[in-house]
C-alpha positions as CSV (number, residue, x, y, z in Angstrom):
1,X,13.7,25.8,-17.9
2,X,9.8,25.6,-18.9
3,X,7.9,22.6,-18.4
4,X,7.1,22.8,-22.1
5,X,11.4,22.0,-22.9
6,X,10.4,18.5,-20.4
7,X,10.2,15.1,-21.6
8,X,9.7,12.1,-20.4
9,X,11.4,8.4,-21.9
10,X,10.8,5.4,-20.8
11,X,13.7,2.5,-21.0
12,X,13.0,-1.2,-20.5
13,X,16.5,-3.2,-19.9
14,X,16.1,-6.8,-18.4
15,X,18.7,-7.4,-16.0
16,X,20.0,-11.3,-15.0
17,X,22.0,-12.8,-12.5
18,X,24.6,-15.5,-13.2
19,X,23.1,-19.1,-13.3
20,X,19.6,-17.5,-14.8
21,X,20.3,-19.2,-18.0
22,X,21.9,-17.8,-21.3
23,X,21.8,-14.2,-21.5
24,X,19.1,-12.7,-24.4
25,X,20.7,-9.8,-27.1
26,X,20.9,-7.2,-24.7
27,X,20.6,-7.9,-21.8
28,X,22.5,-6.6,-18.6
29,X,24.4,-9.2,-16.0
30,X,24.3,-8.3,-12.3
31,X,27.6,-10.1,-11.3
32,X,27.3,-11.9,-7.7
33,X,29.4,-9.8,-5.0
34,X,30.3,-6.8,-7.1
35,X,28.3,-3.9,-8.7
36,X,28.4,-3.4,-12.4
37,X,27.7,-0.5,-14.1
38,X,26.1,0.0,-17.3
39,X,25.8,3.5,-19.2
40,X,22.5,4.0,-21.5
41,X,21.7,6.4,-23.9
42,X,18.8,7.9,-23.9
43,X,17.1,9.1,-27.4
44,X,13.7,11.4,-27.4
45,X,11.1,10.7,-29.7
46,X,11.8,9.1,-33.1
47,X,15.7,9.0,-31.9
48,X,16.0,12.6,-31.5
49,X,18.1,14.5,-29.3
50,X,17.9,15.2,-26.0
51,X,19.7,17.6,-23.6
52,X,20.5,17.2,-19.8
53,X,19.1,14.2,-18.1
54,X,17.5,15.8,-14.6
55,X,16.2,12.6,-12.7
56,X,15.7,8.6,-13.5
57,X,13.9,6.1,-11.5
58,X,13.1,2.7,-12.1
59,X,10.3,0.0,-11.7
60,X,10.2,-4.0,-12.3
61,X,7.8,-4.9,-14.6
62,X,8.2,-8.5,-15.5
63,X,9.2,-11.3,-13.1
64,X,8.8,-9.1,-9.8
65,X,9.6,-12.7,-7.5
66,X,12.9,-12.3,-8.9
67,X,13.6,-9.4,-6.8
68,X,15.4,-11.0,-4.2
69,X,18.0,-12.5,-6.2
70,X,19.3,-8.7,-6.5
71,X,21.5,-7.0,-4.0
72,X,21.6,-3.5,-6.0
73,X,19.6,-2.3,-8.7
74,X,19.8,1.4,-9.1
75,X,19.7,4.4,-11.9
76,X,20.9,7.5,-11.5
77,X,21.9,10.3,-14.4
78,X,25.1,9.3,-15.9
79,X,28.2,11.2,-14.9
80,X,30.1,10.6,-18.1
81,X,27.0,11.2,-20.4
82,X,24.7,14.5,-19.9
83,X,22.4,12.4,-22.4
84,X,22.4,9.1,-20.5
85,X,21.7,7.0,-17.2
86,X,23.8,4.8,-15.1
87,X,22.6,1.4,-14.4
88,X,24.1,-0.2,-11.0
89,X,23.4,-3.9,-11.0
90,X,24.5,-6.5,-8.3
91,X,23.3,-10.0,-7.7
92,X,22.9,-12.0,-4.6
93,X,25.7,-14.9,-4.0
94,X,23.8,-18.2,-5.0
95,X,20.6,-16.5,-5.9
96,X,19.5,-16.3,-9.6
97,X,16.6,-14.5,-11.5
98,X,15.9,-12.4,-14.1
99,X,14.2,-8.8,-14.6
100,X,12.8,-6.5,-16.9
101,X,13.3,-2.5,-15.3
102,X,11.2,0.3,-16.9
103,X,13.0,3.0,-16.7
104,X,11.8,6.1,-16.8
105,X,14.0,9.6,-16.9
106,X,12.7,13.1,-16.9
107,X,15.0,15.2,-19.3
108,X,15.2,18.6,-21.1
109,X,14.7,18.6,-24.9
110,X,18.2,19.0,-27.2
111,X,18.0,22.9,-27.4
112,X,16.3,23.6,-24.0
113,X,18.1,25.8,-21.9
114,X,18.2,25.8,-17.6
115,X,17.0,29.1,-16.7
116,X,16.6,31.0,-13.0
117,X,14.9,29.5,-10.7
């Protein structure tokens, strides 16, 4: 793998916890006392293709003081989708908020290949 077969996206879901008010187009609940999991795609660059995802982190970027109204909010590479992250989203019990996550995953281009390390 050479760094030139790298890129970087960036993803920016907001996430909401129940009693935050009506949910926008597209946007992610975090259920009170369970975990739910959402799968996103990732696209490169004017939608094209990527390969493997290799890591995924996430930041808040809007509404931060909601933060605590969150038990969970994690990203990992998906499992089910070489092309994709899994969201993990929980709320606290009789906390609400809303956030927006950028999330940003490192990821080889579509015909990049792993080599020797």
């Amino acid at each position: 793998m050479s760094a030139a077969g790298l890129i970087v996206v960036s993803l920016t879901p907001v996430v909401y916890t129940e009693g935050a008010g009506s949910p926008g187009p597209n946007e992610l609940l975090a259920p009170a006392g369970q975990v739910a999991n959402y799968e996103l795609p990732v696209a490169g660059p004017r939608g094209e293709a990527i390969g493997q995802v290799i890591g995924a982190w996430h930041t808040p970027v809007d509404n931060v003081s909601s933060l605590g109204a969150f038990s969970r909010l994690d990203v990992v590479p998906s499992q089910q989708n070489r092309a994709g992250v899994q969201l993990s989203a929980s709320g606290q019990p009789g906390q609400q908020g809303r956030i927006r996550l950028r999330i940003t995953v490192l990821c080889e281009l579509g015909g990049a290949q792993r080599g020797g390390y």
